[in-house]
C-alpha positions in Angstrom: -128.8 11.1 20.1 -129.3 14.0 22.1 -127.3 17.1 23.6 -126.6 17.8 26.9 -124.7 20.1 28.8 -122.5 19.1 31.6 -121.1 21.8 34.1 -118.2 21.3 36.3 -118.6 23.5 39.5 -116.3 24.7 42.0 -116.0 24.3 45.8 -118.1 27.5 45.6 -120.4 26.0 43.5 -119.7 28.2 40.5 -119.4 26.9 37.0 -115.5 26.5 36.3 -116.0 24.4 32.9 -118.7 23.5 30.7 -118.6 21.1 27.7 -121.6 19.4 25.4 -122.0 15.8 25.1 -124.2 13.6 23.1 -125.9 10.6 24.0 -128.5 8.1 23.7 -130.4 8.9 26.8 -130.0 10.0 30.0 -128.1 7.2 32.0 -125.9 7.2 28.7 -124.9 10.9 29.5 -124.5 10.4 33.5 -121.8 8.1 32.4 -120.2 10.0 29.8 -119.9 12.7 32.6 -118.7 10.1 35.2 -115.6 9.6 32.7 -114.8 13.3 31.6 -115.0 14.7 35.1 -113.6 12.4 37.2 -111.3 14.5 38.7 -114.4 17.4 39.7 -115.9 18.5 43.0 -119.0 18.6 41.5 -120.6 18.2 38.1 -124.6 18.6 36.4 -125.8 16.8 33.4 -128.6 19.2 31.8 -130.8 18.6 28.9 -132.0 21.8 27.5 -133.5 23.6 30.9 -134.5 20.2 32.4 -131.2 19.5 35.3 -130.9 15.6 34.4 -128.5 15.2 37.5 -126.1 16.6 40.0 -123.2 14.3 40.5 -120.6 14.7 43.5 -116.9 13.6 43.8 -117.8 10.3 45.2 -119.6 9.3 42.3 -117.2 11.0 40.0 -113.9 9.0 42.0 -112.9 5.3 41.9 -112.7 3.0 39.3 -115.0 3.4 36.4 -115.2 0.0 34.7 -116.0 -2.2 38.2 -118.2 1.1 39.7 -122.3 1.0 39.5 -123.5 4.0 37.3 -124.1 6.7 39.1 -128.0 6.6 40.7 -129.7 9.7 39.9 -133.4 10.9 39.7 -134.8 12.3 36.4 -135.8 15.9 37.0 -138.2 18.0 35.0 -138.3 21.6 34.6 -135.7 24.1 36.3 -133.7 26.6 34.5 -130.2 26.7 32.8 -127.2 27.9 35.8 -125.7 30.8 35.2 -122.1 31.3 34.6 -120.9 33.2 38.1 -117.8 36.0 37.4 
C-alpha cells in the first residue's frame, strides 16, 4: 500500500479540500478518488511530488459501478500544488 494525496479544486482551480488515501497502485487510487469526490469540479491524485492524474467532473459524475475507470496517463516528476489563500 501506498499514500497519495488527492486535491479537490475549485472553479478557480484552487485547492478547496485535500484528503490522503492509500492504495495498491495507481489505477487503485484513481478509483478511490472517483468515489470520494464525485460531486467535484476537479480533483488530482498525487504520489509524493509525482501528479498521478487530473480527473474532471465527467469522470468524477455518473454511475460508478457500470462506469470504465477513469483513463489517465502516469506522470513523472512535477511538484506538490500549493494551497492558494
Amino acid at each position: 500500500m501506498s499514500d497519495y494525496r488527492l486535491y479537490s479544486l475549485d472553479g478557480a482551480g484552487s485547492i478547496s479540500f485535500a484528503d490522503w488515501i492509500r492504495a495498491d497502485d495507481d489505477e487503485h487510487a484513481v478509483r478511490q478518488a472517483r468515489e470520494l469526490k464525485s460531486s467535484a469540479l476537479r480533483c488530482e491524485v498525487w504520489q509524493g511530488s509525482r501528479l498521478v492524474a487530473t480527473l474532471g467532473s465527467n469522470d468524477l459524475a455518473g454511475d460508478l459501478d457500470s462506469a470504465p475507470p477513469a483513463a489517465f496517463t502516469p506522470r513523472g516528476g512535477g511538484e506538490s500544488p500549493q494551497p492558494t489563500g
